[in-house]
N, C-alpha and C positions, 0 to 999 in steps of 0.2 A: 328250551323249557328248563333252567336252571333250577327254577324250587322244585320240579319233581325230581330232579338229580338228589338235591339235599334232603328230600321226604322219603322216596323211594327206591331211592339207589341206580333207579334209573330215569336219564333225561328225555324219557319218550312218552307216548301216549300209555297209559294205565289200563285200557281196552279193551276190547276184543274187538275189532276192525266188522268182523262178520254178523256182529250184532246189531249193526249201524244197517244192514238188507233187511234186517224184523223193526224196523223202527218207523213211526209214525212220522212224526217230528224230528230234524236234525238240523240243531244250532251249533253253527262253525264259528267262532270268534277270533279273530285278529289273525287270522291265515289265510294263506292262498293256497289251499289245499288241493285243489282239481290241477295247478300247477306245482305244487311241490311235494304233495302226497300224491299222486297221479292211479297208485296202486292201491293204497287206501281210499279212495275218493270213487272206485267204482263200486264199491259197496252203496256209498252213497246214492250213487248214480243208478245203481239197482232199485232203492228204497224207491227213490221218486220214481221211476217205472213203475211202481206196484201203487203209487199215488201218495205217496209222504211227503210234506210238507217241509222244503229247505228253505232255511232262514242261515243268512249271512250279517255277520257282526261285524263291521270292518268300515275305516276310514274310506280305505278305497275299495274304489268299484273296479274289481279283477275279472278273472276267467270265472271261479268261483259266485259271486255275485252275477255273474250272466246268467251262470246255471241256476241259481236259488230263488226260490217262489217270493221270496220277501227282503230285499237288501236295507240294511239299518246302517247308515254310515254315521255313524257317531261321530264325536269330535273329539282330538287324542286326547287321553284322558278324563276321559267320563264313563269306560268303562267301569269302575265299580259302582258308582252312583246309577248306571243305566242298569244293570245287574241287581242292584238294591233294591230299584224302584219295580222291577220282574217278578223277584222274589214278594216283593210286598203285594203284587196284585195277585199274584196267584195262593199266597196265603190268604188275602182279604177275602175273595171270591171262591175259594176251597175248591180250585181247580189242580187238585192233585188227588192223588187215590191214597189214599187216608188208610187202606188194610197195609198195603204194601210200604208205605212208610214209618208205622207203626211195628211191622212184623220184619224190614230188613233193614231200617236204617236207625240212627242213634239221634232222630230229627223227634222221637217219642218224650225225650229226657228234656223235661221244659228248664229253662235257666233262671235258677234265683236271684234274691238279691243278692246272695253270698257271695256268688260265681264271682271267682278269680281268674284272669289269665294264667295260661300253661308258663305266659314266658317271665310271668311274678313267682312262678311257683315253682323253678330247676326244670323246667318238662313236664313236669307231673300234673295230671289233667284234676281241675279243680273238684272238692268232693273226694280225693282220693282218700281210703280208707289202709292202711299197712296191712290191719289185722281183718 
């Protein structure tokens, strides 16, 4: 996971692993987690015990994908367009929870026509104000 190295300082999951057993839904994308997360992956494995719904995003069909309620083998590189077209249906059909993204995420701040990239702008996230 090289860009979370250069974003976060760290090249591993951003997570909390034990949050993944309170979870409805878990989409694993482009890993073979139940074989190389083995320890992270029974959290997973808890979830769907409790009836959560696992979804595997991956070319191939691994150990992971045996375990997952819905396997998506996409074709290499069409994840972000397959990602794209997710995000688009789930905004079209307002199947997200609208208080919770509103009151924790920064998904509230709609983008103008101003809106500049950070990486036209030294880093600095567009709209920035000094004063």
């Amino acid at each position: 996971m090289p860009g979370l190295g250069a974003s976060f300082g760290r090249g591993g999951a951003t997570n909390f692993l034990e949050d993944l057993a309170n979870s409805d839904c878990i989409v694993i994308e482009g890993s073979n987690m139940a074989e190389c997360h083995p320890v992270g992956f029974q959290w997973v494995a808890e979830a769907k015990a409790r009836g959560a719904k696992i979804v595997h995003i991956d070319p191939r069909f691994t150990r992971t994908s045996a375990i997952a309620d819905l396997h998506v083998p996409l074709r290499i590189g069409t994840d972000i367009a397959f990602l794209g077209g997710l995000i688009r249906y789930v905004l079209d059909k307002e199947l997200y929870f609208k208080d919770y993204v509103v009151a924790y995420t920064n998904a509230a701040a709609l983008v103008g026509e101003d809106y500049v990239d950070s990486e036209d702008l030294d880093g600095l996230f567009s709209g920035f104000d000094p004063e």
